[in-house]
N, CA, C and O of each residue as an XYZ file, in Angstrom:
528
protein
N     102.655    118.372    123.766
C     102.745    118.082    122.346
C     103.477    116.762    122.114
O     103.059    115.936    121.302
N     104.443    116.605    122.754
C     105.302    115.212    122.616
C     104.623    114.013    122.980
O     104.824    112.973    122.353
N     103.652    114.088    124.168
C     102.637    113.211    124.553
C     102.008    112.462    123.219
O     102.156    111.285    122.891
N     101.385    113.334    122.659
C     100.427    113.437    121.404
C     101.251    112.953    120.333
O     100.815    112.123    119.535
N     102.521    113.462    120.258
C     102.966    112.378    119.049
C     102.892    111.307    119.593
O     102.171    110.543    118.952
N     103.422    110.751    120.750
C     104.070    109.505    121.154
C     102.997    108.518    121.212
O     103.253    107.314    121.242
N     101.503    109.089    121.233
C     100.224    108.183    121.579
C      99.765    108.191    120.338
O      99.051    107.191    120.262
N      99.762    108.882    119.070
C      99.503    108.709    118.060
C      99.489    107.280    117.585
O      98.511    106.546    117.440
N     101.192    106.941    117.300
C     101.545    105.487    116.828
C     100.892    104.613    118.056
O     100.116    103.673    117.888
N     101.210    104.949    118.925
C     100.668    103.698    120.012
C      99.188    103.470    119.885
O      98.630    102.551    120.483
N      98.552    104.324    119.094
C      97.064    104.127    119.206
C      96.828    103.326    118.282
O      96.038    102.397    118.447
N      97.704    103.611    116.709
C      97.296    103.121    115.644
C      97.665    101.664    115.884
O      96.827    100.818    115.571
N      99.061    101.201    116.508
C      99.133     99.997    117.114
C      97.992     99.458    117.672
O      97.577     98.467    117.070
N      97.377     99.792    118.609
C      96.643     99.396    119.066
C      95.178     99.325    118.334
O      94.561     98.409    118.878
N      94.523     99.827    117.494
C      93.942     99.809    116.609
C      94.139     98.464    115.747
O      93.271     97.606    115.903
N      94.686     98.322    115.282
C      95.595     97.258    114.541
C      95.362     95.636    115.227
O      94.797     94.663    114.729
N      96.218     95.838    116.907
C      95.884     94.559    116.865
C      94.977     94.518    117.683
O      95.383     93.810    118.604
N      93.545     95.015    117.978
C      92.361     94.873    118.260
C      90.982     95.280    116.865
O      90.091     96.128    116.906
N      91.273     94.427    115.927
C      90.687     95.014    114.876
C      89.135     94.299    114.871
O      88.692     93.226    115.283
N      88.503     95.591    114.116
C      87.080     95.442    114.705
C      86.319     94.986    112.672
O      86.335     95.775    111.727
N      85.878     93.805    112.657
C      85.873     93.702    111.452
C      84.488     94.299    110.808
O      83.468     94.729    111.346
N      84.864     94.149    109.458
C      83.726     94.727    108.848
C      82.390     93.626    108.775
O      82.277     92.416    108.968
N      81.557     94.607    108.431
C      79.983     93.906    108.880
C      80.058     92.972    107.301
O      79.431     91.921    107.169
N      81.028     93.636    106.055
C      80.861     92.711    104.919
C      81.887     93.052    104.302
O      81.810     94.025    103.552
N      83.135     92.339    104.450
C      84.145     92.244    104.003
C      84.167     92.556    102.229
O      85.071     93.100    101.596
N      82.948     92.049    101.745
C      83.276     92.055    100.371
C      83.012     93.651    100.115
O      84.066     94.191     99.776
N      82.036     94.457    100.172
C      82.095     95.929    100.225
C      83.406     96.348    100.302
O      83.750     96.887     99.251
N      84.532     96.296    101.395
C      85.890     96.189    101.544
C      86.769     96.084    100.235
O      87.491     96.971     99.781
N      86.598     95.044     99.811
C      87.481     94.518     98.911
C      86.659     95.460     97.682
O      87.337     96.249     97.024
N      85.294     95.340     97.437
C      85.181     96.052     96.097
C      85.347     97.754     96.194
O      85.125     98.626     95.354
N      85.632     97.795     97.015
C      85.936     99.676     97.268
C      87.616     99.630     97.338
O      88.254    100.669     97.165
N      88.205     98.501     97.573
C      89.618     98.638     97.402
C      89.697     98.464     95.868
O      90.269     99.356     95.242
N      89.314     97.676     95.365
C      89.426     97.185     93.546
C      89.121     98.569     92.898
O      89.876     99.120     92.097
N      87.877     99.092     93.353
C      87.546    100.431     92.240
C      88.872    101.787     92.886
O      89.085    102.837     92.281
N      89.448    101.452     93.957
C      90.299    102.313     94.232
C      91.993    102.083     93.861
O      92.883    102.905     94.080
N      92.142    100.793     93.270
C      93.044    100.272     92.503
C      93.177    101.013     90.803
O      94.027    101.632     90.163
N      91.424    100.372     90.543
C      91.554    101.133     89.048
C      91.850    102.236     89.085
O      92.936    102.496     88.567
N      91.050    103.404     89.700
C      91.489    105.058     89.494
C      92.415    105.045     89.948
O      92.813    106.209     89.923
N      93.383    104.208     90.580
C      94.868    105.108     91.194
C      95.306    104.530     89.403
O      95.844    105.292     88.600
N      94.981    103.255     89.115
C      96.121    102.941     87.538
C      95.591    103.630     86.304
O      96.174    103.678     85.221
N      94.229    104.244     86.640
C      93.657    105.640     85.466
C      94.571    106.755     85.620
O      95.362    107.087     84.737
N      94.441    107.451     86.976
C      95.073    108.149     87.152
C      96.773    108.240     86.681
O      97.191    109.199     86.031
N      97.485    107.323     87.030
C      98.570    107.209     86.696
C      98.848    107.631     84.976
O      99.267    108.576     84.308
N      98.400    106.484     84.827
C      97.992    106.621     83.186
C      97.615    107.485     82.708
O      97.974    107.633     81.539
N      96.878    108.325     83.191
C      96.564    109.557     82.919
C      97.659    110.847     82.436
O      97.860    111.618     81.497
N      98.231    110.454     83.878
C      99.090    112.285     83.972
C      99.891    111.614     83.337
O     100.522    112.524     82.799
N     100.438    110.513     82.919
C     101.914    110.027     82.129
C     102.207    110.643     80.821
O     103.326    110.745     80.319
N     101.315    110.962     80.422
C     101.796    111.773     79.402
C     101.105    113.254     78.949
O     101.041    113.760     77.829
N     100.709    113.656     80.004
C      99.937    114.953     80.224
C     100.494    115.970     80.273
O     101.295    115.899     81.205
N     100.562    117.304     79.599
C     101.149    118.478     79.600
C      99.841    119.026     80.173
O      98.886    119.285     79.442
N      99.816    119.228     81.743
C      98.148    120.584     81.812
C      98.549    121.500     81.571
O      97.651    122.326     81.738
N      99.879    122.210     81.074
C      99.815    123.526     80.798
C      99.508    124.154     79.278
O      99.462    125.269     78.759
N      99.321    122.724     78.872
C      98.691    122.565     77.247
C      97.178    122.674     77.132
O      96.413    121.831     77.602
N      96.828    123.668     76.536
C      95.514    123.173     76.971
C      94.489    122.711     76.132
O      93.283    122.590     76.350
N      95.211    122.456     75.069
C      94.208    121.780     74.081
C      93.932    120.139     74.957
O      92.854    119.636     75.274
N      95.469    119.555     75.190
C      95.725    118.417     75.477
C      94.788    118.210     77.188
O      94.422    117.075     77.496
N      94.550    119.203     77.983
C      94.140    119.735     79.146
C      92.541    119.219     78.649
O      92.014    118.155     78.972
N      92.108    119.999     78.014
C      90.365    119.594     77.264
C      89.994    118.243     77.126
O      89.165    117.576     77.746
N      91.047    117.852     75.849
C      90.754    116.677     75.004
C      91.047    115.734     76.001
O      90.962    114.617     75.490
N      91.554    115.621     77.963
C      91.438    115.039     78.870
C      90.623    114.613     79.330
O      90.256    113.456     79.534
N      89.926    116.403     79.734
C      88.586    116.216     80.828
C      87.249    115.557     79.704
O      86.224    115.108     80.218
N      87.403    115.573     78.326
C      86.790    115.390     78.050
C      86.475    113.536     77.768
O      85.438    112.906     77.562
N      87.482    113.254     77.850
C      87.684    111.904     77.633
C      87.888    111.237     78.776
O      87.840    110.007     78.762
N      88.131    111.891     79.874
C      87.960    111.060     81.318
C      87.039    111.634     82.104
O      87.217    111.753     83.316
N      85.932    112.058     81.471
C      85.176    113.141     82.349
C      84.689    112.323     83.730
O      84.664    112.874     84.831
N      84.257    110.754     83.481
C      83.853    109.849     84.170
C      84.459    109.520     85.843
O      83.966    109.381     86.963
N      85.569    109.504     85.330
C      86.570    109.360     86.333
C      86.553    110.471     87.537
O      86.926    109.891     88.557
N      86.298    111.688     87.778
C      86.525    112.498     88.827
C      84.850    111.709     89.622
O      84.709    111.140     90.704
N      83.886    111.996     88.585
C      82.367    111.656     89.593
C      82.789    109.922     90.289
O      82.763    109.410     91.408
N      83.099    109.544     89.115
C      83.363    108.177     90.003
C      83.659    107.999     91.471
O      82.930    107.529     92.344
N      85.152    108.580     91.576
C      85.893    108.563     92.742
C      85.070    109.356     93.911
O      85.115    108.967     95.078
N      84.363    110.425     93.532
C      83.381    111.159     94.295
C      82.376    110.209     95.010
O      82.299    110.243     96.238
N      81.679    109.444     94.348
C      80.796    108.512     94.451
C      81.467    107.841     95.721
O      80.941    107.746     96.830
N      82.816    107.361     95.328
C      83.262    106.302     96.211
C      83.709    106.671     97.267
O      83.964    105.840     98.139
N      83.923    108.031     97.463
C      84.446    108.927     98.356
C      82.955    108.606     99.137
O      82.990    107.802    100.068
N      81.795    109.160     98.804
C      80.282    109.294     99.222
C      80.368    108.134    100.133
O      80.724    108.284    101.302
N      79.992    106.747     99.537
C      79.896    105.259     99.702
C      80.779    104.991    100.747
O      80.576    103.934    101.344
N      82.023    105.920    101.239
C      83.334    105.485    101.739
C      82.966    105.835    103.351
O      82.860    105.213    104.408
N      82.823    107.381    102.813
C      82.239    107.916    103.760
C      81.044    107.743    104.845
O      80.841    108.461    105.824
N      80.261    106.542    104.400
C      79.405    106.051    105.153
C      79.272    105.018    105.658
O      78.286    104.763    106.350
N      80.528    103.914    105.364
C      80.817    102.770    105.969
C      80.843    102.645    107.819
O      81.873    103.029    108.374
N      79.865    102.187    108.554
C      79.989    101.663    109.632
C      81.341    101.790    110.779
O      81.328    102.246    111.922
N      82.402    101.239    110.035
C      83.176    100.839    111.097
C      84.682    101.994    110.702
O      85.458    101.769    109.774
N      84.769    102.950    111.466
C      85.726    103.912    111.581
C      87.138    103.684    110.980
O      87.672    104.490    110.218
N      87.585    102.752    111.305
C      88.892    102.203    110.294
C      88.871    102.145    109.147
O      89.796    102.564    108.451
N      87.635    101.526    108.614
C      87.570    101.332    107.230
C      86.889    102.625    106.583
O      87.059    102.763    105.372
N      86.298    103.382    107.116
C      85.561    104.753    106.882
C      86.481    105.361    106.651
O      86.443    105.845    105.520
N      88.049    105.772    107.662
C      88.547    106.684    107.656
C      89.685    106.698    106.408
O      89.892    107.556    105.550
N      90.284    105.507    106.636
C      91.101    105.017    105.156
C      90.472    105.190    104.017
O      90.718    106.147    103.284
N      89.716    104.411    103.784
C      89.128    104.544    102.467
C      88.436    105.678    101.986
O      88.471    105.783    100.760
N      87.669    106.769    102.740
C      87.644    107.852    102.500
C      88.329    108.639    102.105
O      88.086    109.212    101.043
N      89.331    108.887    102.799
C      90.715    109.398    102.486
C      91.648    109.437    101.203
O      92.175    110.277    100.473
N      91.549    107.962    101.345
C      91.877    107.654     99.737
C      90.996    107.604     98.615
O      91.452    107.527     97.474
N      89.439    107.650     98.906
C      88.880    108.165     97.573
C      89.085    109.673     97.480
O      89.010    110.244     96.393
N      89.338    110.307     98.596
C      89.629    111.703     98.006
C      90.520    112.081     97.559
O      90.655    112.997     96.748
N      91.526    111.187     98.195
C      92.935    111.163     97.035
C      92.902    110.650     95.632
O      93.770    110.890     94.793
N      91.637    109.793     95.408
C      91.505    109.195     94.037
C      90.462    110.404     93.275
O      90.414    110.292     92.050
N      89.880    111.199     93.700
C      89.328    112.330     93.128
C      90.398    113.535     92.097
O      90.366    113.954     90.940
N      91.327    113.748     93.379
C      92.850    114.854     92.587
C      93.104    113.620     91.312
O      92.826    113.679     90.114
N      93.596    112.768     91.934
C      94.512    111.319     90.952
C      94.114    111.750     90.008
O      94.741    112.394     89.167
N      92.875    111.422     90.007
C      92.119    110.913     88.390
C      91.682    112.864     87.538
O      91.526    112.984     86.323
N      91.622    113.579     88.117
C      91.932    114.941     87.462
C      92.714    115.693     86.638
O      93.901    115.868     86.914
N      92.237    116.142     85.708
C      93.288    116.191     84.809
C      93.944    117.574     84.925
O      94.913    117.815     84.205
N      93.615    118.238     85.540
C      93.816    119.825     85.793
C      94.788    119.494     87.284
O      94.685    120.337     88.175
N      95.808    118.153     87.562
C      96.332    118.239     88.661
C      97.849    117.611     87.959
O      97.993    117.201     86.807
N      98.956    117.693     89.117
C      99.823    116.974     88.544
C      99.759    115.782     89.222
O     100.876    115.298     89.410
N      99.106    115.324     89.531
C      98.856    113.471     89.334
C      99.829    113.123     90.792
O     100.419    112.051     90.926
N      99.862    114.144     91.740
C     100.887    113.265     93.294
C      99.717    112.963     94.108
O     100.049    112.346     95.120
N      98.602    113.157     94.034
C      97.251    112.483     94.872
C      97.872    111.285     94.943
O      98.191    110.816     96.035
N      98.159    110.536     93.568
C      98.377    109.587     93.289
C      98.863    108.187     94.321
O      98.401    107.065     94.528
N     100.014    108.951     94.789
C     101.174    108.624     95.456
C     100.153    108.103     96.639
O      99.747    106.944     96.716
N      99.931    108.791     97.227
C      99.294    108.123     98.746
C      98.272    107.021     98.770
O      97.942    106.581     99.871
N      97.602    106.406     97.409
C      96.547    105.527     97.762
C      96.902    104.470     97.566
O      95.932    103.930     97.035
N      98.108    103.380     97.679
C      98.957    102.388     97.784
C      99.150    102.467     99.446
O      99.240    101.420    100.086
N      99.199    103.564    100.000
C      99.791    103.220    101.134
C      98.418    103.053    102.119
O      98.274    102.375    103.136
N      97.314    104.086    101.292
C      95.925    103.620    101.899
C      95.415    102.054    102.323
O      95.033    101.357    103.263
N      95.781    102.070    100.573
C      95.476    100.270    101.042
C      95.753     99.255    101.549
O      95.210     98.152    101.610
N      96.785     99.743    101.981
C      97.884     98.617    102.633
C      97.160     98.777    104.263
O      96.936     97.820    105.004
N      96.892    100.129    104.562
C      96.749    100.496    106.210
C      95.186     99.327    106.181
O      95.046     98.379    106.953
N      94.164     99.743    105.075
C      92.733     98.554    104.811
C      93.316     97.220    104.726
O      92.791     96.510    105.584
N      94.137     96.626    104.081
C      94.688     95.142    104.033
C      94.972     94.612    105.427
O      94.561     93.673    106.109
N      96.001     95.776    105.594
C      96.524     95.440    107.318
C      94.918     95.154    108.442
O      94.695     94.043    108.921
N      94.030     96.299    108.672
C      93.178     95.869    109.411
C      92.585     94.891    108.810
O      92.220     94.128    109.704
N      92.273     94.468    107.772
C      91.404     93.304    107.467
C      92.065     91.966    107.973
O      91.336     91.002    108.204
N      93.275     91.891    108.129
C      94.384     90.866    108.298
C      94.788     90.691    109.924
O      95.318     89.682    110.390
N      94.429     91.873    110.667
C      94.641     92.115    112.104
C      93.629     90.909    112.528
O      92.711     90.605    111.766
N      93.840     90.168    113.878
C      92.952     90.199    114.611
C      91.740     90.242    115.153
O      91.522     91.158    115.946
N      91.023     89.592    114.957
C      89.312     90.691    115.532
C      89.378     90.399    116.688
O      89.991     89.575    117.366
N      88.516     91.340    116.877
C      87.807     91.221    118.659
C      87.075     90.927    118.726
O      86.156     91.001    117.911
N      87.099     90.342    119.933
C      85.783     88.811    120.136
C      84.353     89.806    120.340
O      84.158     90.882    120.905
N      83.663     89.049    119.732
C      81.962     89.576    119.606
C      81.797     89.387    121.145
O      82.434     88.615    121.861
N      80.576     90.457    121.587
C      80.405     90.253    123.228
C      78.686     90.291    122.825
O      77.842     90.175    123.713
């Protein structure tokens, strides 16, 4: 078990500085932007949200109904990206942008898709490995 932690980080290191780039960087960046907006919907959202209200609970889903399919979508789109780094992050964090943007949640999805993007910035910023 200690093995397995200890190769964990060493992998993601290594991941990192052998980074394998994307086939189209801009896909990248526009799946980070739409994952920017729903984390600042989301936010915005639960900020002044009582869900145990439930008029206020309704007059939510009804007015952000957009927002859960969205993130779904991007979750979909995320999920089928090519290159495993960028698949696995950004997936991840559209499914964290799915809870986010929900109004029937208390809005801590939230929390983790800042740090998503940073792990996507970082590989985009790593290194590549030389084409063979």
């Amino acid at each position: 078990m200690k093995r397995i932690v200890f190769a964990l980080p060493l992998l993601a290191f290594a991941g990192l500085a052998l980074a394998v780039p994307p086939k189209d960087p801009k896909v990248i960046h526009g799946m980070m932007d739409e994952l920017r907006e729903l984390h600042d919907a989301g936010i915005a959202l639960h900020k002044d949200l009582d869900p145990a209200k439930k008029a206020e609970l309704k007059t939510c889903q009804e007015k952000h109904a957009d927002l859960p399919e969205q993130a779904r979508t991007l979750r979909e789109r995320a999920a089928k990206l090519p290159v495993l780094a960028y698949r696995v992050n950004l997936t991840m964090a559209a499914n964290d942008a799915v809870a986010c943007v929900a109004c029937d949640t208390d809005g801590s999805a939230c929390d983790s898709i800042p740090g998503a993007l940073q792990r996507v910035q970082k590989q985009l910023d790593a290194p590549q490995t030389p084409k063979q």
